[in-house]
Structure formats: C-alpha cells, structure tokens
C-alpha positions in Angstrom: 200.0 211.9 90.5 201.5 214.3 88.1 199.3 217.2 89.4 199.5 216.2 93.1 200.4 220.0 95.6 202.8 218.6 97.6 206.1 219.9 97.0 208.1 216.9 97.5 207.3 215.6 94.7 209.0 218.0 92.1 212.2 216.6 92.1 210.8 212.6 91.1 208.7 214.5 88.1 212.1 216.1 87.2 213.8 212.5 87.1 211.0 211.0 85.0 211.5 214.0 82.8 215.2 213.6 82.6 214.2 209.8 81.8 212.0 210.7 78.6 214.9 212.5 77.4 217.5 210.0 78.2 215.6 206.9 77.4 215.0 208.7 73.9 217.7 210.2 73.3 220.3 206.8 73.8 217.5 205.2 71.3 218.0 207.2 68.5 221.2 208.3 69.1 224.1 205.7 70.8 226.2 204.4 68.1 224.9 200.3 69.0 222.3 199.3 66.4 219.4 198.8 68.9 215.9 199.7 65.9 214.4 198.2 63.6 214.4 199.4 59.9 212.6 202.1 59.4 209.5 200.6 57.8 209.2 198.3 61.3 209.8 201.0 63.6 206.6 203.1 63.3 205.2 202.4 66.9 208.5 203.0 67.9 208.4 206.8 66.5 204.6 207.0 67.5 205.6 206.3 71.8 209.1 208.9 71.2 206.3 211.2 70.1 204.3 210.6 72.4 206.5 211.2 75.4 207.5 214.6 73.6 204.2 215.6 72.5 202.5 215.1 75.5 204.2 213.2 78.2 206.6 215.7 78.7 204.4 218.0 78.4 202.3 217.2 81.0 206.0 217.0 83.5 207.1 220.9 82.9 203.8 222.0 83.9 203.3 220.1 87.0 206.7 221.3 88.0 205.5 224.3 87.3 202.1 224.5 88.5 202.1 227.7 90.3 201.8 229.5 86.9 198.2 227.6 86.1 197.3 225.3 83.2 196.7 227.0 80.4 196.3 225.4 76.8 198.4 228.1 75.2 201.3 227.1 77.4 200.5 223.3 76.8 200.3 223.8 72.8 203.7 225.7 73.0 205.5 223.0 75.1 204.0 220.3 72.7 205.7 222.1 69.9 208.7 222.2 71.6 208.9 218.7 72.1 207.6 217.9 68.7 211.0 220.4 67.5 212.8 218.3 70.0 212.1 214.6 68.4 212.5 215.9 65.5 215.9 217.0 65.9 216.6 213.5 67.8 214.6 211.0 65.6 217.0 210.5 62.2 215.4 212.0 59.4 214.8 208.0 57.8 212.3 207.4 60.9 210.7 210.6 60.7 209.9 210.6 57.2 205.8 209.1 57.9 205.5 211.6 60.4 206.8 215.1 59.0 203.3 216.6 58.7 203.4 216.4 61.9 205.3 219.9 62.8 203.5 222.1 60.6 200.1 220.6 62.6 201.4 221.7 66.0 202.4 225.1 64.2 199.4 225.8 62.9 197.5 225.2 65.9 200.3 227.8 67.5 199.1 230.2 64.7 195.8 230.1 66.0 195.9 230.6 69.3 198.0 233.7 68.5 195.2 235.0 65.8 193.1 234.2 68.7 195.4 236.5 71.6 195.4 239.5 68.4 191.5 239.7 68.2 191.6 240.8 72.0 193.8 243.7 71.2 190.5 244.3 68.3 188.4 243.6 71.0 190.5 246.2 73.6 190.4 249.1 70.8 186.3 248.9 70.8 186.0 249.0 74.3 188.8 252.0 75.0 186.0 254.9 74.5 183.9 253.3 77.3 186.8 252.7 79.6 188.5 256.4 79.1 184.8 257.7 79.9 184.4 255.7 83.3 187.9 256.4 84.2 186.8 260.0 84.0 183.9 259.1 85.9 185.7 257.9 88.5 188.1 260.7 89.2 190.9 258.6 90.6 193.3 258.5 87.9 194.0 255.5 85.0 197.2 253.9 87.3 194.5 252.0 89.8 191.4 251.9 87.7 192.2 251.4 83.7 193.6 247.7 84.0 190.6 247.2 86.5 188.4 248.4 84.1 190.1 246.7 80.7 190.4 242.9 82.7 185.8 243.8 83.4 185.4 244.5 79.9 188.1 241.8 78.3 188.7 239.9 81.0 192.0 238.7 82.5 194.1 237.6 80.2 198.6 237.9 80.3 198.6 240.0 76.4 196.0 242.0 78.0 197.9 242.6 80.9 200.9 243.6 79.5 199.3 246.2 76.8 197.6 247.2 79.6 200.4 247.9 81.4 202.1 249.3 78.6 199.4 251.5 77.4 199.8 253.1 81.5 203.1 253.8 80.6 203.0 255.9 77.7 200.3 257.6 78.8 201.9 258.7 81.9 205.2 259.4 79.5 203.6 261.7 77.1 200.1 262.4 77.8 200.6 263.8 81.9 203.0 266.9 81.6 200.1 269.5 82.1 198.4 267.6 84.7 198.8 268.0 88.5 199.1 266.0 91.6 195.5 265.9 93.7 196.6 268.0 97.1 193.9 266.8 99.6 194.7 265.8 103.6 194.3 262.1 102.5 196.9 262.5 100.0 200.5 261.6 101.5 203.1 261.9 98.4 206.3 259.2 99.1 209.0 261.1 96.6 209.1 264.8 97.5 211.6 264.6 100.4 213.9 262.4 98.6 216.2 262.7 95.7 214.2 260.0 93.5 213.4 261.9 90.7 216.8 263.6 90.6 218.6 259.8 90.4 216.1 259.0 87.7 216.9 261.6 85.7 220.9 261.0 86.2 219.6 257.8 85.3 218.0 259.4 81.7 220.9 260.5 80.9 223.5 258.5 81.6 221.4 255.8 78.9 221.3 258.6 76.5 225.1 258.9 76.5 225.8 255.2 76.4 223.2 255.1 73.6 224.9 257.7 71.6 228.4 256.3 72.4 227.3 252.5 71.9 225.1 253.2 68.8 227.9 254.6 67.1 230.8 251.9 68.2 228.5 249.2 67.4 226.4 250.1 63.9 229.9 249.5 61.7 230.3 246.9 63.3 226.9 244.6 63.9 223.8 246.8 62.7 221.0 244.9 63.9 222.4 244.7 67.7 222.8 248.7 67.2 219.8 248.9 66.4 218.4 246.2 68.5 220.1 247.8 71.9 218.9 251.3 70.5 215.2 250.4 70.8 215.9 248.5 74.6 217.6 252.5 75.5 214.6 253.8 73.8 212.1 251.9 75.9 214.1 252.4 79.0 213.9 256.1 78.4 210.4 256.0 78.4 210.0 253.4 81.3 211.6 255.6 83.3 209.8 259.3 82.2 206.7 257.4 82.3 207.8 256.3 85.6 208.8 259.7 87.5 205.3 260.8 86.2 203.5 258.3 87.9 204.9 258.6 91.0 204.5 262.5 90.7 200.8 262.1 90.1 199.9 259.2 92.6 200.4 260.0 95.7 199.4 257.5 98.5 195.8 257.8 99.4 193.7 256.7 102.4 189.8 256.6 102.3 187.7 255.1 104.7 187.6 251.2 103.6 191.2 251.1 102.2 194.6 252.5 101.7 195.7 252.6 97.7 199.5 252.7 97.3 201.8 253.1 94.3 205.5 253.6 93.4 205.5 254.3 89.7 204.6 251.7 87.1 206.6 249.0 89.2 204.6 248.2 91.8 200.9 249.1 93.1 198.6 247.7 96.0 194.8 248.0 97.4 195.2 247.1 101.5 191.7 247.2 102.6 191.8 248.3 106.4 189.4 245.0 107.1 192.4 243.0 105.9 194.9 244.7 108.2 196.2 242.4 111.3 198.6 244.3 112.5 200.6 247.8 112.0 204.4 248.3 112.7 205.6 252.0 113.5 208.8 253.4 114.2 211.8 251.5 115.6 209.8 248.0 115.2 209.1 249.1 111.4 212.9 249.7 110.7 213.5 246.1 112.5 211.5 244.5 109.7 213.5 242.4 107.4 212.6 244.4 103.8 214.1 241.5 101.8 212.0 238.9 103.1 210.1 237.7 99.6 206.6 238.3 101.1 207.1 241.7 101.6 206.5 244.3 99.1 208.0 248.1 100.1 206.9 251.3 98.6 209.9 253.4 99.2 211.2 255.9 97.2 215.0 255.4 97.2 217.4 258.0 96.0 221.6 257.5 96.9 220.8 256.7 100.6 219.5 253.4 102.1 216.0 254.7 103.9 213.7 252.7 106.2 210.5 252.1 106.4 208.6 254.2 109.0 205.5 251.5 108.9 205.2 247.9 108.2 201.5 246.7 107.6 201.0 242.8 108.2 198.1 241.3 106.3 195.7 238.6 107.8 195.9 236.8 104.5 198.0 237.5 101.3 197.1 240.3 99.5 197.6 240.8 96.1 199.9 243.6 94.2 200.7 244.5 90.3 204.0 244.4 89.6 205.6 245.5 86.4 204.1 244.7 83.4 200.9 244.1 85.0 201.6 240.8 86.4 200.7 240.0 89.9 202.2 238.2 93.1 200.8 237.8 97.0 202.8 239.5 99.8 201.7 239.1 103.4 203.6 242.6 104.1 204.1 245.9 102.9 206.5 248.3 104.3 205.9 251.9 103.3 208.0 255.4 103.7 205.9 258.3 103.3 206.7 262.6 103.2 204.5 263.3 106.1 204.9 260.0 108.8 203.0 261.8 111.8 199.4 262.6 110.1 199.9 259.3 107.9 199.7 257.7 111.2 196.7 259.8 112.8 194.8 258.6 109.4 195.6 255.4 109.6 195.3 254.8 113.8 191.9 256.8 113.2 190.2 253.9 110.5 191.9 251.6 112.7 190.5 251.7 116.0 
C-alpha cells in the first residue's frame, strides 16, 4: 500500500506520517503522566523506534518515489529518525538504547567509504576513458559521462564529479582549442550577446566578491570565506560555461541531432524518435515554460524565440546541471543559421 503509483494516495501517507510524529511526540512530551517507569517502558521505546527507524522511513520515500529506492537514502532517513526519537524520548527512557545512534552512524560511515572507493575506482579508469574520448573525436561534453557511467556505472557522486570534472576542464584546459566548422555544425551563441552578458556577469561577482569579502571578514570570517569559495565556483561555472558553448556547437548526423547549451543542459534526439517538427510562427506559439519542455536558446538582454520546436513520440531524456537527468517531451531550439538547420533536418526527415 505504501508503494502503490497512484497519486492520490500521497496526501493519506503524509497524514499517517504526521500521525507517527504526533502520536509520539504527545507520548513523550504532554505534561499528563501517561508511561510507565522507565524500567517497564522498554517495548514502549522499542515501537517509538520503530516508527522512526523504519516506519517513517518507509512514508518519506513513498511520497517520494519518483527519486527511486535506494538504501543509501533509506539508511540516511533512518538516522534521521533515530536523531529525531532521540531528541523526543527523555534521556531516562533512552538510557537501554543509546548504542543505538552510533550503530546507524556507523552504518552511514560505510556507505560513504563505500561512494569514496568509486572516486579510486574513477582515477584508474580516467587513462582509458581520455584515450577513447580521443578515439571518438566528438569532444568530452557528450561522451566522457557516457563513457565514466560504462566503466563505473551510474551512480549520483559519479555523476556530479563527473559533471564537475566537464567543467574545469572546459574552464582551464580549452583556451587553445577551436570550435569544429563543418556544414553539420550550426553554433546557437554567435548572433547573440550571450557571452558578452556572461562576462558582465564575471565581473560583476568579482566586484561583489571584493566589496563583500572585505565588509564581511571583520565581521564573520567563516561566511567571508564561506561566500568567497560560492563567488569562486561561480566564476568558474560560468568560464567553464562560455567555453562549452563556444566549442559545442549543435550537430546533426544521420541517426540523430546532439544539442548543448553549456554545462546546463545537453540532449541526444534521435530523428527515429521525432513525431513532429514546429517551424516558424507555430514554433514561437509554443508555450517555453511548459515543464516538459527543455529550450536551447542562447539568451542575452532580449527575450528570443524559438525558431523550431521538436515534439518527441515518447519522453526523451536530457542532462541537466550537475549531471542529473529529467524527461521532456519537447525541445525548442534557436539556432545562428535557421534556413540550412531546417534543409538538414527536413532532409533526415522525409
């Protein structure tokens, strides 16, 4: 029941979550003398636990099911709860069971040992995955998380080194390469002021940086410091970011159509997969903020349309930032050369 797909039933699993809480929480806590002593009350303290250990639990994650069952994220709302009864249960009642806590920490501890031996297991495999990505000749923003999730497997640490690795690559290690000029090669950025309002963008966080770092280290230095590294980082997101979009242009084979803006966002449409193409005046129509539709549009000052809108015969799936991933059923894209776009793609089409 807990795991059942319909929807409706979210809101009784938040009500019987609501009750654990409750129920437990006017036990332990209401000023009426409703337990036992201590010593009589052990079964008592063994069902609270229960419901915090594992009955509630088992609640978050149905409500949540979209994300997937995983044990980590079981294990870490377990030790939650366990920080939760603890905190409710008077410290007489929880005296038998205070081994408990360090149990559900060390089992934490593992799995985190466990999620650092991939980043071991990422560093031995790197020379094999630089050489195929040379192999391949199509650059590391498509094919090196493709190629770490085949060696490694898919995993969410993985993803997001993964994704981070992309990014200072293309922040440090791409300023003597160029972008691939070939008639299959449509760049999204060049006819637009997108670079320009991302380097405004550079420097108006230096600035606040300087300003802010300065106000604020007399005053609290580990939030100077703290907000330093964020600027830092946003620095970096954001050169790594104009390279990527320099270098990647959109690209159109035979079987498929392989389109990027920057680190944020990234998508395979496979021309098999294709239902239906939008062009013009019916592409502009399209409502862009609809949440199954992902744009690739290079936006400057100006609000720009799209000039095509490409409908999916099934949910496709794009990387988003930080490698995670999320199904749109549309993608409206804005490219520097509309007219021979469209030849190539009416061409694979028909």
């Amino acid at each position: 029941m807990i795991f059942t797909k319909q929807n409706s039933k979210s809101p009784l699993l938040m009500m019987v979550l609501v009750l654990v809480f409750t129920s437990n929480l006017a036990l332990y806590r209401l000023p009426i003398p409703i337990l036992p002593a201590p010593a009589d009350a052990t079964w008592v303290i063994v069902g609270s636990l229960i419901d915090f250990s594992i009955v509630a639990p088992f609640l978050i994650l149905a409500m949540t099911r979209k994300k997937g069952f995983t044990v980590k994220r079981f294990v870490t709302f377990m030790m939650l709860g366990i920080i939760v009864a603890r905190i409710i249960i008077p410290t007489a009642y929880f005296e038998p069971f205070k081994f408990i806590p360090y149990i559900a920490i060390a089992i934490e501890g593992i799995i985190l040992l466990a999620e650092i031996s991939l980043l071991f297991i990422l560093l031995k495999h790197t020379p094999r995955i630089i050489r195929d990505i040379k192999v391949s000749g199509e650059g590391p923003l498509f094919t090196f998380t493709t190629l770490v999730e085949k060696q490694i497997g898919k995993h969410p640490l993985i993803k997001i080194i993964s994704a981070e690795t992309l990014m200072f690559y293309y922040a440090f290690g791409t300023w003597k390469k160029r972008p691939i000029t070939a008639e299959n090669h449509f760049s999204i950025h060049k006819k637009t002021s997108f670079i320009a309002f991302y380097v405004m963008m550079i420097h108006a966080i230096v600035i606040e940086t300087i300003g802010i770092h300065w106000w604020l280290h007399d005053k609290s230095m580990i939030l100077s410091i703290v907000l330093l590294i964020l600027n830092i980082y946003s620095v970096v997101f954001f050169i790594g970011d104009i390279q990527a979009v320099r270098l990647n242009s959109l690209v159109v084979d035979e079987k498929q159509i392989r389109v990027a803006l920057g680190l944020g966002k990234r998508m395979v449409i496979p021309f098999a997969e294709i239902e239906h193409v939008a062009w013009g005046n019916d592409a502009a129509n399209e409502n862009l903020k609809a949440k199954d539709t992902i744009d690739f549009i290079a936006r400057d000052f100006e609000e720009v349309l799209p000039q095509c809108v490409i409908t999916f015969k099934r949910p496709l799936s794009a990387t988003l930032f930080l490698g995670f991933e999320k199904e749109f059923s549309k993608a409206a894209i804005r490219v520097d050369d509309p007219i021979q776009f469209r030849s190539y793609i009416d061409a694979r089409l028909n």
